[in-house]
C-alpha positions in Angstrom: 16.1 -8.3 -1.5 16.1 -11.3 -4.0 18.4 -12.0 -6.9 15.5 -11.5 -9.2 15.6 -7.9 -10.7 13.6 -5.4 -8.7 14.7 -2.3 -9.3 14.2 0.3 -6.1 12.7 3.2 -6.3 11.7 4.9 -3.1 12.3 3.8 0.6 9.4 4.5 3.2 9.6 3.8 6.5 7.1 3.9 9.2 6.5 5.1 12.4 6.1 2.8 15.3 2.8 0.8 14.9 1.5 3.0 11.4 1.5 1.7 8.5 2.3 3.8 4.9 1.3 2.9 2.2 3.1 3.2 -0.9 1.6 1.6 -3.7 0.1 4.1 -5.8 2.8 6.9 -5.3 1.1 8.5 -2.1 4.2 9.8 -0.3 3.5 10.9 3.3 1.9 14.1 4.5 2.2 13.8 7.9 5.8 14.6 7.7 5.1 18.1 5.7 5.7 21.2 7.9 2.5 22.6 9.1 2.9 26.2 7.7 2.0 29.5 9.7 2.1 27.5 13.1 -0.8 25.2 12.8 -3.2 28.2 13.7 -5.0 30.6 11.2 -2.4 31.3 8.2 -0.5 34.2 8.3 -2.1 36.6 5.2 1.5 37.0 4.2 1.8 33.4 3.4 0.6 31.4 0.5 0.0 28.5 2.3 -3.6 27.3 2.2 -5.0 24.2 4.5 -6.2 21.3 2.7 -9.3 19.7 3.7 -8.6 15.8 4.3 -9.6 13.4 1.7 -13.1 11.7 1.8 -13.6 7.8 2.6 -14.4 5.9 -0.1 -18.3 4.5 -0.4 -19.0 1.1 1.5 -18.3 -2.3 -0.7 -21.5 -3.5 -1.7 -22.0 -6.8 -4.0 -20.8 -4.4 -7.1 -17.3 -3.9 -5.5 -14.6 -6.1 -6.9 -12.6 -6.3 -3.4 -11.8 -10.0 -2.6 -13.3 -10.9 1.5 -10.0 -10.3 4.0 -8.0 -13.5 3.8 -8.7 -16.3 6.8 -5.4 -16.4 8.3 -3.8 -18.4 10.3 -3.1 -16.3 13.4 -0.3 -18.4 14.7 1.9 -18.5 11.8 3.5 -14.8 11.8 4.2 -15.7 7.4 0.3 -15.9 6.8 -0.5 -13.4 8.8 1.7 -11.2 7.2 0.9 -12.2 3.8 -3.2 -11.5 4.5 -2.0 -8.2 5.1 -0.5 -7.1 2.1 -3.1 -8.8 0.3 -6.0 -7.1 2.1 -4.1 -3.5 1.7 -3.1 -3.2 -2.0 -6.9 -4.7 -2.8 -8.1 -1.6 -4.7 -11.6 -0.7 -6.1 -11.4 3.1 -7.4 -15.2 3.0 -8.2 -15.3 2.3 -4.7 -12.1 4.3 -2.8 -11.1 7.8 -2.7 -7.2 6.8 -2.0 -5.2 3.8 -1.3 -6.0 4.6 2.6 -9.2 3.3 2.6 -7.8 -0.3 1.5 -5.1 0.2 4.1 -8.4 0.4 6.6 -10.0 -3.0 5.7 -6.4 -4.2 6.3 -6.4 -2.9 10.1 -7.7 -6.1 11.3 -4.4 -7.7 10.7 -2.3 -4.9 13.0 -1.5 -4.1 16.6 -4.2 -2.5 18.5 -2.4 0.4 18.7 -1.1 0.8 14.8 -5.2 0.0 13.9 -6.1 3.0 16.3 -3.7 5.3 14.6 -4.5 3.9 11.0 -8.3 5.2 11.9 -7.2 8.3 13.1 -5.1 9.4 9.9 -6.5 11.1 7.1 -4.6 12.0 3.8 -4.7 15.6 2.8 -3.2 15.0 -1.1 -4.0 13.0 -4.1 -3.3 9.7 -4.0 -0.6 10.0 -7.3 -0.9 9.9 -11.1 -0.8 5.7 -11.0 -4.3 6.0 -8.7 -5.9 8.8 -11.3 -5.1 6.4 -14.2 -7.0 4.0 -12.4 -10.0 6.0 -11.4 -10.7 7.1 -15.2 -11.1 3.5 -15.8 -12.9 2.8 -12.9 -10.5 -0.3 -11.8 -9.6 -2.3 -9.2 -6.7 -4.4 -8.6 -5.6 -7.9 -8.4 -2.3 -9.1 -6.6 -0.2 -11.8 -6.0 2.3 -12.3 -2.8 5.1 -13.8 -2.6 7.1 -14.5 -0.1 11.1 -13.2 -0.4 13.1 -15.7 1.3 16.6 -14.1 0.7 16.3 -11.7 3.5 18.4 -11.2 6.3 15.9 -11.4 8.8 16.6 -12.4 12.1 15.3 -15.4 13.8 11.6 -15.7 15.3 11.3 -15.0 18.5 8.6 -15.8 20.9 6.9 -12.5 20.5 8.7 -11.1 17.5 8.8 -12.1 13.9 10.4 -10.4 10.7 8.6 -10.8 7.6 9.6 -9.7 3.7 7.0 -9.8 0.4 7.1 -8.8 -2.8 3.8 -7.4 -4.1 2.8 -7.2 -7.6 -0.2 -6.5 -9.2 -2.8 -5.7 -12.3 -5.2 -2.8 -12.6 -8.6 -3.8 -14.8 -10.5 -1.2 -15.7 -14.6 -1.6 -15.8 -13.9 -0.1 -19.6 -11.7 -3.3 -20.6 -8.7 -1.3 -19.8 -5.8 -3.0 -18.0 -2.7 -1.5 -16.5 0.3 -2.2 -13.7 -0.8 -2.2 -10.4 0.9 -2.0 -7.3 4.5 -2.9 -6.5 6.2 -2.5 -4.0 8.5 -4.8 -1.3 7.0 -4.5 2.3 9.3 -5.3 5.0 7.1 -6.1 8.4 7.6 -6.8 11.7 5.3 -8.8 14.0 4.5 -9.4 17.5 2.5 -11.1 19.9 1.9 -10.6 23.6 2.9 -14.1 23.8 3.7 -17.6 23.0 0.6 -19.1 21.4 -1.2 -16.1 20.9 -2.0 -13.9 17.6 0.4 -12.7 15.7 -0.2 -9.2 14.3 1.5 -6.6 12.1 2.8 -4.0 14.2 5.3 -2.4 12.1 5.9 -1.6 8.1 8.8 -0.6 6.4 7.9 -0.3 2.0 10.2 -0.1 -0.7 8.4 0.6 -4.2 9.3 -1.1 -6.6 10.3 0.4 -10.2 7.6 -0.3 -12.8 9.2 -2.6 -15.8 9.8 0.2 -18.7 7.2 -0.6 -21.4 8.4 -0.8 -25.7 8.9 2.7 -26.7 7.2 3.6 -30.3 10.5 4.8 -31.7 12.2 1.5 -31.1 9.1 0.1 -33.2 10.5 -1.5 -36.3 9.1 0.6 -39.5 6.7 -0.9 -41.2 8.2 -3.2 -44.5 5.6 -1.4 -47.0 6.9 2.1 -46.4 
C-alpha cells in the first residue's frame, strides 16, 4: 500500500487461477451456501434459486470499450497493467455486470483461470454503484498506476508479483458523470518459463473507499438570507 491516502474498504481474495472482481460492489456468490442441498428446495424453506445473470450484448462500433491493450508479454508490469485496464473497462449500455468486462480481460490470464472465468456465472446484481451507472447508460474510463511501495518479493523466473491502483470515471450517455471503479489489485504472475509469456494467474482486490463528496449542510448559507 502507498503513503498516499487510500482508505480500505473490503479485502477479496481469490481462488487459485479465478479472478473476482470487485469494482462495482459485486461481492462473491460462489461462496454463498447452496440451500436445501443443491437439489429441489425443500417447501419448508424460503430459499428460491436464482437464475444466473445474462451476458451482456456484443461491442459493436457504438460501444465505448477501448481495444485490449498490446502488451508486452515479456514484461510481467505490462502485462499486468493491460489486465486491469481491460477488466474495469465498462459499457452498461453494453454489459449486464462487471463479469462480462472481466471476460474480454481473459486473454491476459492462465489457461486455466480463463477456463474457469468462462465457466462462472453471477447469480446477483452487480451493486448500487453498477445500477447508477446503467440509468445513465455509462461506461468507464481508467487510469493505472503502478504502486511501487509494495513488499513484493523478487521476480523469479516463472513468478512475478505485481500491485496497481485503479481509479476511474463513469460518463453517462445523458451527460452524467460519476466515480468509477477503485480498487487496489494485488496479482501474481507466471510463466512456464524463462522467455515465455507472462500471464495473470492469480488476483487478490482491495476496494478502495470512495473520497466522501461536500455534504449540503456544510454548504455555507447563502449572504442574502
Amino acid at each position: 500500500m502507498t503513503t498516499r491516502n487510500r482508505a480500505v474498504a473490503v479485502l477479496l481474495t481469490s481462488a487459485t487461477g479465478l479472478v473476482l472482481l470487485a469494482g462495482c460492489g459485486l461481492r462473491d456468490y460462489r461462496e454463498d451456501p447452496p440451500g436445501g442441498g443443491g437439489g429441489t428446495p425443500d417447501a419448508s424453506s424460503s430459499f428460491t434459486p436464482k437464475a444466473p445473470l445474462p451476458s451482456g450484448r456484443e461491442l459493436d462500433a457504438d460501444a465505448h470499450v477501448p481495444a485490449p491493450p498490446k502488451a508486452d508479454e515479456s514484461n510481467a508490469t505490462a502485462v499486468a497493467e493491460a489486465w486491469a485496464q481491460s477488466a474495469y473497462s465498462h459499457d452498461t449500455a453494453y454489459d449486464t455486470s462487471p463479469h462480462d468486462a472481466a471476460l474480454r480481460a481473459a486473454r491476459f490470464l492462465t489457461p486455466r483461470g480463463a477456463a474457469a472465468l468462462r465457466e462462472y456465472r453471477p447469480v446477483s446484481g452487480p451493486g448500487d454503484q453498477w445500477n447508477t451507472w446503467a440509468d445513465h447508460r455509462a461506461w468507464t474510463t481508467v487510469d493505472v498506476e503502478a504502486d511501487l511501495d509494495g513488499d513484493a518479493p523478487p521476480d523469479a523466473p516463472r513468478e512475478a508479483y505485481r500491485a496497481l491502483f485503479v481509479e476511474g470515471e463513469a460518463h453517462g450517455r445523458d451527460g452524467w458523470r460519476g466515480e468509477g471503479p477503485r480498487v487496489n489489485v494485488f496479482l501474481k504472475l507466471t510463466r512456464v518459463g524463462p522467455g515465455r509469456p507472462w500471464q495473470v494467474a492469480d488476483v487478490t482486490l482491495v476496494e478502495a473507499a470512495v473520497p466522501p463528496s461536500a455534504s449540503p449542510s456544510a454548504t455555507a448559507p447563502d449572504s442574502n438570507e
